[in-house]
NUVOZA-169354 format. One record per residue (C-alpha): residue in three letters; x, y, z; residue number from 1. Coordinates in nm, 4 decimals, always signed. Last residue first. Layout:
% NUVOZA-169354
r  east  north  up  k
ALA  X  Y  Z  NUM
...
This chain:
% NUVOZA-169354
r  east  north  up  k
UNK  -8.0353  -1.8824  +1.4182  352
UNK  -8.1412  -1.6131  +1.6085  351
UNK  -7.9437  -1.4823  +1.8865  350
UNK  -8.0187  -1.5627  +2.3113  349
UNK  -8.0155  -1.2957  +2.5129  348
UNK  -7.7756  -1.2056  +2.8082  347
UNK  -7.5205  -1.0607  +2.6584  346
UNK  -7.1698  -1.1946  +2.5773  345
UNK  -6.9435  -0.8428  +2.6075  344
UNK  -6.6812  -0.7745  +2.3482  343
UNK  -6.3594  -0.5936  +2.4166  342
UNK  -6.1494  -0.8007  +2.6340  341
UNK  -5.9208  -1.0286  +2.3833  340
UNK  -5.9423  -1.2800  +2.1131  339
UNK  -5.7502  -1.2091  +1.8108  338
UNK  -5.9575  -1.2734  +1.4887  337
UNK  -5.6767  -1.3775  +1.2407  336
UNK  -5.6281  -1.2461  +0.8860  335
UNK  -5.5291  -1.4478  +0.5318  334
UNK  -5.2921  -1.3492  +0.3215  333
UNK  -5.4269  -1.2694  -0.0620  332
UNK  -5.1350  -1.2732  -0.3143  331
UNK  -5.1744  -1.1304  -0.6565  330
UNK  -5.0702  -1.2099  -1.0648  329
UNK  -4.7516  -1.3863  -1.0277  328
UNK  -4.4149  -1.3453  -1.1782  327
UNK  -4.5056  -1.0182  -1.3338  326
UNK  -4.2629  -0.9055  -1.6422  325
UNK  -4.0829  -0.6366  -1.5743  324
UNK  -3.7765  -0.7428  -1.7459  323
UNK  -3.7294  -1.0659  -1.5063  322
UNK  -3.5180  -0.9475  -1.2578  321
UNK  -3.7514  -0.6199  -1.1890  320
UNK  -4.0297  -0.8230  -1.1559  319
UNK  -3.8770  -1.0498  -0.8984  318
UNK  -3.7491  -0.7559  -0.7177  317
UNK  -4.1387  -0.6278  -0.6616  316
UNK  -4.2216  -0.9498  -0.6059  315
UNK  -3.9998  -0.9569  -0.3002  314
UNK  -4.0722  -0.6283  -0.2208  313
UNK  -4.4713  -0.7091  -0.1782  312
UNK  -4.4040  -1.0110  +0.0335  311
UNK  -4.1882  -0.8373  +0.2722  310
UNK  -4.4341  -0.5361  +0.3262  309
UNK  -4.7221  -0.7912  +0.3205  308
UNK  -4.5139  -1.0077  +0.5647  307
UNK  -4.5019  -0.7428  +0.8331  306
UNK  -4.8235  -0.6392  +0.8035  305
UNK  -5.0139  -0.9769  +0.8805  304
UNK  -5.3427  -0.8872  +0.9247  303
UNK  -5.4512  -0.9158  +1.2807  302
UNK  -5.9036  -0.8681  +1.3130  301
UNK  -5.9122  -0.7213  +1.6642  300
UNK  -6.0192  -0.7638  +2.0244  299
UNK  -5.8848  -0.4559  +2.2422  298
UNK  -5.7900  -0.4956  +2.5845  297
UNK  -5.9922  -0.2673  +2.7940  296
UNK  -5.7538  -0.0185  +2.9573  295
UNK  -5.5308  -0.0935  +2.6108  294
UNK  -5.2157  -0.2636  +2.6389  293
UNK  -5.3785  -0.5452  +2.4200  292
UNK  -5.4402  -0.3279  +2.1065  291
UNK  -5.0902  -0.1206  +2.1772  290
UNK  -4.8997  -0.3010  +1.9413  289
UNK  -5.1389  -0.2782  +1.6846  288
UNK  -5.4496  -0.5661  +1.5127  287
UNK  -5.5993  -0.4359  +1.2724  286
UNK  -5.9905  -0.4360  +1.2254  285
UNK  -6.0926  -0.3130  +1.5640  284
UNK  -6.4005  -0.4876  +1.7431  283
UNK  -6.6048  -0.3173  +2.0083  282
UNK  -6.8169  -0.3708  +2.3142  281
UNK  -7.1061  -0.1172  +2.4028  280
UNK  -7.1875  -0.0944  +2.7629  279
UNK  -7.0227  -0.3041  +2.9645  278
UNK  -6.7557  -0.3901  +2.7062  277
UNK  -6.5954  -0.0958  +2.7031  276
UNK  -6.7490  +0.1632  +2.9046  275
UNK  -6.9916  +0.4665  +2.8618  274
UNK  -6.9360  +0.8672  +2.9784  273
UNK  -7.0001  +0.9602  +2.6745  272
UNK  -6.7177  +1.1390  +2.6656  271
UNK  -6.5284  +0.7861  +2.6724  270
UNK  -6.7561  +0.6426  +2.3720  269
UNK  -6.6217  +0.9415  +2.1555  268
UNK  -6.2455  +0.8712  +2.2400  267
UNK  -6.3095  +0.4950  +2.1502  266
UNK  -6.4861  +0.5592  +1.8363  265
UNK  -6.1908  +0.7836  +1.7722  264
UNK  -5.9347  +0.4684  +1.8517  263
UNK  -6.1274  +0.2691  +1.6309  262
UNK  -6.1340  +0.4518  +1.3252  261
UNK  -5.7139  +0.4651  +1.3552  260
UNK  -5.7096  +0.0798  +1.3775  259
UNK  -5.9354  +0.0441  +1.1057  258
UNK  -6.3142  -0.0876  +0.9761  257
UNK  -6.4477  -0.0509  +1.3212  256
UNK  -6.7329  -0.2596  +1.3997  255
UNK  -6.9190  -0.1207  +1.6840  254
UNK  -7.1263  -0.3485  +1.9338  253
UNK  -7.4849  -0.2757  +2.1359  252
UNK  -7.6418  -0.0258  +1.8806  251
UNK  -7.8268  +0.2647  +2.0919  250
UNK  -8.2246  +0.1955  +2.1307  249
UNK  -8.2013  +0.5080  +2.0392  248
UNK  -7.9639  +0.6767  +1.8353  247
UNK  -7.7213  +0.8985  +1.9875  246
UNK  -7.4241  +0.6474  +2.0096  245
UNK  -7.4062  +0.4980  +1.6729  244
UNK  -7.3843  +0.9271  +1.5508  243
UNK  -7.1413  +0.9903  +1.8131  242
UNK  -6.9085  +0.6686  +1.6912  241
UNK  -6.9320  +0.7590  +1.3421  240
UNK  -6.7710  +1.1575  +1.4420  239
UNK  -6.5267  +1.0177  +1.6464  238
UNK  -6.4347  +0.7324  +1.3702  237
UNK  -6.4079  +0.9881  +1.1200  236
UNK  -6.2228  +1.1806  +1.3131  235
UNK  -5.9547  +0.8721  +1.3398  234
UNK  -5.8949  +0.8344  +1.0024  233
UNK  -6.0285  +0.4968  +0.7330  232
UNK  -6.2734  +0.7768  +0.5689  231
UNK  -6.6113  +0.7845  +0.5161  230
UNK  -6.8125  +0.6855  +0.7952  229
UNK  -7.1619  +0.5332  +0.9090  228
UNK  -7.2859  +0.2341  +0.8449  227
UNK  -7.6241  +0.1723  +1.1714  226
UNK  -7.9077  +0.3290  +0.9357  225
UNK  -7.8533  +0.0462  +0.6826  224
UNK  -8.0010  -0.1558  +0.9424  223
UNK  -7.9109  -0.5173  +0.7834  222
UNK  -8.1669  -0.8048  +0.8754  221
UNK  -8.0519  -1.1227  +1.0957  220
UNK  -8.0481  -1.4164  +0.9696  219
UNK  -7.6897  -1.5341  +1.1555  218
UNK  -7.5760  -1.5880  +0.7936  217
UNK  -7.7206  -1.2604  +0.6323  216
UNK  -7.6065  -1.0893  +0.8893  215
UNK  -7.2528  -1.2282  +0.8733  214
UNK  -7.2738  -1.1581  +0.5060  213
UNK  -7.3378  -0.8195  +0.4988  212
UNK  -7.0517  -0.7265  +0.7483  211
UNK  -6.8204  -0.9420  +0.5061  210
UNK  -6.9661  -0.7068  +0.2295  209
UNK  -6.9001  -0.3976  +0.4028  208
UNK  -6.4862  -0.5755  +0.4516  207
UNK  -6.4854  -0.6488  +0.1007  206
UNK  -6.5996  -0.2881  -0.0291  205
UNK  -6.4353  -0.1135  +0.2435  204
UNK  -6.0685  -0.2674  +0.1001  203
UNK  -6.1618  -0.2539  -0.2532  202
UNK  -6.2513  +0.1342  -0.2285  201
UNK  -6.5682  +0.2343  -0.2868  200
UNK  -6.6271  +0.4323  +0.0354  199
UNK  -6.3261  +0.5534  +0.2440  198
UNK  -6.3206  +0.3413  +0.5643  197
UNK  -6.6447  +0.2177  +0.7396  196
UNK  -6.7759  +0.2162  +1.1235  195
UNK  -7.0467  -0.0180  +1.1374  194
UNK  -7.2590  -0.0865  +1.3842  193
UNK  -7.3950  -0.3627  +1.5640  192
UNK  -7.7554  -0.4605  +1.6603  191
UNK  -7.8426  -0.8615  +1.7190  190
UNK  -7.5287  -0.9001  +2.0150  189
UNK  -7.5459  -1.2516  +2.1366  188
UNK  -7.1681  -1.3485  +2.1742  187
UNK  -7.2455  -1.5544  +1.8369  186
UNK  -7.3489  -1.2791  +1.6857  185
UNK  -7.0454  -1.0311  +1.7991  184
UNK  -6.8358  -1.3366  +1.6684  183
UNK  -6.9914  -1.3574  +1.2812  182
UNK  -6.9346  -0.9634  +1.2656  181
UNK  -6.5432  -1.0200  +1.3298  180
UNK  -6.5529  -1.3466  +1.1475  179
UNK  -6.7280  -1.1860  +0.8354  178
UNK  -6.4502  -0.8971  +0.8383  177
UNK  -6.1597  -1.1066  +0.8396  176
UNK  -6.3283  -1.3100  +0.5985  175
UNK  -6.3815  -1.0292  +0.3197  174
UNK  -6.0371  -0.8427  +0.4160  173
UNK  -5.8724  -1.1600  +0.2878  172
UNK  -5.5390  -0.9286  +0.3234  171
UNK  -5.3865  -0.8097  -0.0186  170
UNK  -5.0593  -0.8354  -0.2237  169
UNK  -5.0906  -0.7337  -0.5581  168
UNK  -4.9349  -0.7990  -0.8921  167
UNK  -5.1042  -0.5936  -1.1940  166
UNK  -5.3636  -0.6420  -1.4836  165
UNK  -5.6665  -0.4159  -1.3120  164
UNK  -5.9651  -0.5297  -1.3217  163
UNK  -5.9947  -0.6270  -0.9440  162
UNK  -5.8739  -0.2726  -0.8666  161
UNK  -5.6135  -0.2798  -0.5716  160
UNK  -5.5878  -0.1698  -0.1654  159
UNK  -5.3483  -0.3919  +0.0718  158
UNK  -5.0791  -0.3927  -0.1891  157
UNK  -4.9631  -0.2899  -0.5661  156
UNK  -4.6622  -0.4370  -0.6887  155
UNK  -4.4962  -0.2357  -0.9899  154
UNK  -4.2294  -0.2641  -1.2663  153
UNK  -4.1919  -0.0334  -1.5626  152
UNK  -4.3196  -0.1730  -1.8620  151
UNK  -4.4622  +0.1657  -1.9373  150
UNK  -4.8031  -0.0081  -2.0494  149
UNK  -4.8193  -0.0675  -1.6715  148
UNK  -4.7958  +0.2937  -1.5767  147
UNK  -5.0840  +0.4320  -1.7893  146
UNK  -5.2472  +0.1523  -1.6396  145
UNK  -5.1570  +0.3058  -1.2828  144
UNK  -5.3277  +0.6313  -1.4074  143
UNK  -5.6108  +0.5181  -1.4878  142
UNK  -5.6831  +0.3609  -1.1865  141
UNK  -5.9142  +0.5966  -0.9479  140
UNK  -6.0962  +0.4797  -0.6417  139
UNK  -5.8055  +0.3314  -0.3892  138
UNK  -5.5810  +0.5813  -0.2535  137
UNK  -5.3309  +0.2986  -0.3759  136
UNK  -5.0727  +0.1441  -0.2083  135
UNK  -4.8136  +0.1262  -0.4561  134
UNK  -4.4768  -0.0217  -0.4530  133
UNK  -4.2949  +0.0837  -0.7718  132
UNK  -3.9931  -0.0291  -0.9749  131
UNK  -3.6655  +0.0419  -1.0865  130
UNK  -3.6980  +0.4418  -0.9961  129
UNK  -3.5158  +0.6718  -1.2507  128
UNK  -3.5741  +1.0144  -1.0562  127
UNK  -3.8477  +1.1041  -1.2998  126
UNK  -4.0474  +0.8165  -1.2354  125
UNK  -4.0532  +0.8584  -0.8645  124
UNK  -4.1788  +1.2137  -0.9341  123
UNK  -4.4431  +1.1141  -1.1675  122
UNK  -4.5544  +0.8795  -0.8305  121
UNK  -4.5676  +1.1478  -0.6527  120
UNK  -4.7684  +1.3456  -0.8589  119
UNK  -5.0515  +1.0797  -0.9349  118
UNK  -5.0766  +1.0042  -0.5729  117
UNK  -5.1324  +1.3634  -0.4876  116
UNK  -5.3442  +1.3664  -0.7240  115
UNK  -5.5643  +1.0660  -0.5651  114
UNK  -5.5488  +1.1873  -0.2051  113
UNK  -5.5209  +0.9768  +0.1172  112
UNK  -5.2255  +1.1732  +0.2239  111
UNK  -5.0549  +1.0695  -0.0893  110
UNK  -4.7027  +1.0280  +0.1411  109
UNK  -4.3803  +0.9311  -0.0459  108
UNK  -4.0714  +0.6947  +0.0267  107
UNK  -3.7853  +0.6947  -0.1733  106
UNK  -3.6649  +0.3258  -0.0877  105
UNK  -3.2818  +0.1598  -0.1199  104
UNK  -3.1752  -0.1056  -0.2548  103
UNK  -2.8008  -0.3234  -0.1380  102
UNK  -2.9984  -0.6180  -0.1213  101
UNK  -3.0953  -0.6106  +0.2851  100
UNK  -3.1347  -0.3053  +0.2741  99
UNK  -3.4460  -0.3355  +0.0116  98
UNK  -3.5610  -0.5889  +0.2902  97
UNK  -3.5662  -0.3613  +0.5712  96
UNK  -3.7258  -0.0816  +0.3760  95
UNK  -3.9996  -0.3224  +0.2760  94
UNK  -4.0768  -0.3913  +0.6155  93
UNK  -4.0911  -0.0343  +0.7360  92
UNK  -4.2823  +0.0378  +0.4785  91
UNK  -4.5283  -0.2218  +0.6320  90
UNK  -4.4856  -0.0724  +0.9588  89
UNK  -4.5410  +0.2434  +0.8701  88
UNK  -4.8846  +0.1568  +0.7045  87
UNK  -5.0349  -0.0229  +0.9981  86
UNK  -4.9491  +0.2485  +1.2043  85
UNK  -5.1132  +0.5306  +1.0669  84
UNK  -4.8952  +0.8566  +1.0544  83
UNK  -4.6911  +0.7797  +0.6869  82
UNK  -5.0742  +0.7957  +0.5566  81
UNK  -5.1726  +0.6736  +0.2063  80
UNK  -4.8520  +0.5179  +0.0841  79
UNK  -4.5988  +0.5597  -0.2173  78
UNK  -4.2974  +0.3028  -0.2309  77
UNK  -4.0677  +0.4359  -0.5032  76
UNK  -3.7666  +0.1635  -0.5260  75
UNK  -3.4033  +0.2361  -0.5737  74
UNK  -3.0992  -0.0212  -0.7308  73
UNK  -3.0538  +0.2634  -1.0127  72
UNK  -3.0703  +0.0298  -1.3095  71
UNK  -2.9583  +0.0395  -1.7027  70
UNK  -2.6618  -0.1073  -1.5624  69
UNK  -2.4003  +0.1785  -1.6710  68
UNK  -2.6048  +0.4856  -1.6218  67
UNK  -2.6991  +0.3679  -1.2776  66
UNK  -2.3278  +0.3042  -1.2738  65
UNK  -2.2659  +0.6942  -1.3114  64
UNK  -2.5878  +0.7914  -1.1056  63
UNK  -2.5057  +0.5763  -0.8403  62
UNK  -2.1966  +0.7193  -0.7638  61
UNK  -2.0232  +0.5346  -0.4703  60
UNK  -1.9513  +0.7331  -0.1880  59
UNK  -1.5592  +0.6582  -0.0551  58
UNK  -1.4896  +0.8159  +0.2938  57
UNK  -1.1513  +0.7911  +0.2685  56
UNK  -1.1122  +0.5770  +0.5611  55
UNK  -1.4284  +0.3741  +0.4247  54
UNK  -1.2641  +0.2844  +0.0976  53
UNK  -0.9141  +0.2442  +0.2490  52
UNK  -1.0644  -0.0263  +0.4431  51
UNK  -1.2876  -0.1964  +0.1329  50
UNK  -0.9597  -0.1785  -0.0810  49
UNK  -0.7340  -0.3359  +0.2090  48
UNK  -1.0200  -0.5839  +0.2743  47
UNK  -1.0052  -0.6846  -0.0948  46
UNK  -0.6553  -0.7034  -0.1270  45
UNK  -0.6408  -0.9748  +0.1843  44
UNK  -0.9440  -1.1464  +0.0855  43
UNK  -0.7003  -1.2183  -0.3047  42
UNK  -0.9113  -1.1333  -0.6065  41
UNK  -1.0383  -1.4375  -0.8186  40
UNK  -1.2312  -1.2112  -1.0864  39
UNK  -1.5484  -1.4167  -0.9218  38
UNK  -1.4607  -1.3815  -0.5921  37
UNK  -1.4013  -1.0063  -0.5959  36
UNK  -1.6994  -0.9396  -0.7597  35
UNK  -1.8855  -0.7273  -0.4497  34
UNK  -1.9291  -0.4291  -0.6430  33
UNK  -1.6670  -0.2706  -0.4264  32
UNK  -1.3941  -0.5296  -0.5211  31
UNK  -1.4186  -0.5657  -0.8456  30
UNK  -1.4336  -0.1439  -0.8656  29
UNK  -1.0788  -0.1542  -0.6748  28
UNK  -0.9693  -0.4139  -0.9414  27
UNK  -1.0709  -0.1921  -1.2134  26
UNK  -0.8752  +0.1102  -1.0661  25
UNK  -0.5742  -0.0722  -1.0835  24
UNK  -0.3727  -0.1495  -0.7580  23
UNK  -0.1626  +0.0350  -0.5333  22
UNK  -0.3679  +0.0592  -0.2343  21
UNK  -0.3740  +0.4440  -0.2323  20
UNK  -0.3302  +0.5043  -0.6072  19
UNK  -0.6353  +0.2777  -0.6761  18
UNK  -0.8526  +0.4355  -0.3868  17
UNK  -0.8236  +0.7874  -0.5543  16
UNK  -0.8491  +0.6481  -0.8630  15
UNK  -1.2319  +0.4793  -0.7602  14
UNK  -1.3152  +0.8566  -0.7009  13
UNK  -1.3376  +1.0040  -0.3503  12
UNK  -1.5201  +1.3575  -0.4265  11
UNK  -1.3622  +1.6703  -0.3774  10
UNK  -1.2110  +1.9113  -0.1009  9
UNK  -0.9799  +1.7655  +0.0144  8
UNK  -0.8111  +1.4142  -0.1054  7
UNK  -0.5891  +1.3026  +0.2309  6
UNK  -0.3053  +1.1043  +0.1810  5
UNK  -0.1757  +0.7659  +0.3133  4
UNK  +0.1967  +0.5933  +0.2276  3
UNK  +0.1234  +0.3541  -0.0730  2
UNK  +0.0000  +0.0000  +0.0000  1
């Protein structure tokens, strides 16, 4: 190795490292893109290239060997709402994976609105992105066709468009839904509300029609009167909950159709000066880290984050591999009712 030198005031180029170690500046890019076995360089040369790397404070270009491999190794992941839990955790996921490869995430925030979906995502494009994870606002598609006849990769997850030709990775929001509904009957309750998320999306639609179902099932008639909401947030779960709660005979059980819903139904049922599950139990689709922490430990539909994050990337890199082209048209992972505090058997019996 040559005698050490400092390079100030410019950026560390793969010469710099070269005339440190004494090598050529092809074996010192070998060795940082991870070839070293394969052009048979010696461990000991490549730790001394990977040291002097780091001591100079070496910052590989990615622009320059973007230009070179056609690829950037980045991913746009665009999500409804960085602040709900359930979301951050699965970009959390995917961030952990993309790491994992050497990728890296630009993450952006639609804030539950369809343009600005469309603008992020424009923006992704323009910075070269090799693919897109999209959870979509959820009632306007036009504009992730016009991405798919790009050829440019993209997994969409917990939210799609059944007609839509593109690789998804949902929860069996149907089921998790008719279970929920299914349990208040069989713990006696005949009158339950329904808090809903944002209307006409594929993610209300399933769980309103799991609601349906479990009524249908238990033969008990649907009081359209009892769905309220419009939005998966937390006001609109305040504002649902006051409405359930002012109508008389008041509705026994609340279905909340999110985490978020559920913990304004929750504020709104504690100025009313009522109790969970003595007088009006509850049922929380997602399941959170704080659901069993909870004064009244929270029973919940668990979808399985986590993997959907993992799932989605993995696909997402498969696609990329393989030109684009989808390995697999859409994954549905299946939820779990979690047993816990929130849900009161009453006294009467329920028709069946």
């Amino acid at each position: 190795m040559k005698g050490s030198f400092l390079v100030q005031n410019k950026q560390i180029t793969l010469d710099n490292i070269a005339d440190q170690v004494g090598v050529s500046c092809t074996t010192v890019s070998r060795v940082l893109t991870g070839q070293s076995k394969k052009y048979r360089i010696s461990d000991r040369t490549t730790e001394i290239v990977q040291q002097t790397a780091r001591e100079l404070g070496y910052v590989p270009d990615q622009l320059a060997r973007g230009l070179r491999t056609k690829r950037t190794n980045t991913m746009g992941l665009v999500i409804p709402d960085i602040s709900n839990p359930f979301f951050s955790t699965i970009a959390r996921n995917i961030e952990i994976q993309a790491r994992k490869v050497g990728n890296s995430i630009i993450l952006a925030d639609s804030q539950e609105d369809t343009q600005l979906e469309i603008e992020s995502i424009r923006l992704l494009q323009s910075r070269k992105v090799d693919g897109l994870i999209i959870c979509p606002v959820g009632e306007e598609s036009t504009h992730l066709k016009n991405i798919i006849s790009t050829g440019l990769p993209m997994v969409i997850i917990d939210r799609y468009f059944p007609k839509l030709d593109c690789t998804y990775v949902v929860s069996d929001n149907y089921q998790g839904a008719l279970e929920a509904v299914d349990y208040f009957f069989k713990m006696s309750h005949r009158s339950i509300g329904y808090i809903q998320g944002r209307v006409n999306t594929s993610v209300n639609n399933e769980r309103i029609r799991g609601y349906r179902d479990a009524h249908e099932k238990a033969g008990q008639p649907v009081d359209e009167s009892l769905i309220v909401g419009d939005s998966f947030g937390k006001r609109n779960g305040y504002i649902g909950a006051k409405i359930l709660l002012a109508k008389t005979p008041r509705p026994t059980a609340i279905f909340a159709a999110s985490n978020l819903i559920s913990l304004g139904a929750m504020t709104a049922i504690q100025e009313e000066g009522l109790s969970i599950p003595d007088d009006i139990s509850i049922i929380s689709f997602d399941e959170q880290p704080y659901s069993e922490y909870l004064a009244t430990p929270m029973t919940t539909v668990a979808q399985q984050t986590s993997e959907t994050g993992e799932i989605a990337f993995k696909l997402l890199q498969s696609q990329i591999l393989n030109d684009g082209k989808p390995t697999t048209e859409g994954i549905v992972l299946p939820t779990e009712l979690v047993f816990r505090k929130s849900v009161k058997k009453l006294n009467h019996p329920t028709s069946e």
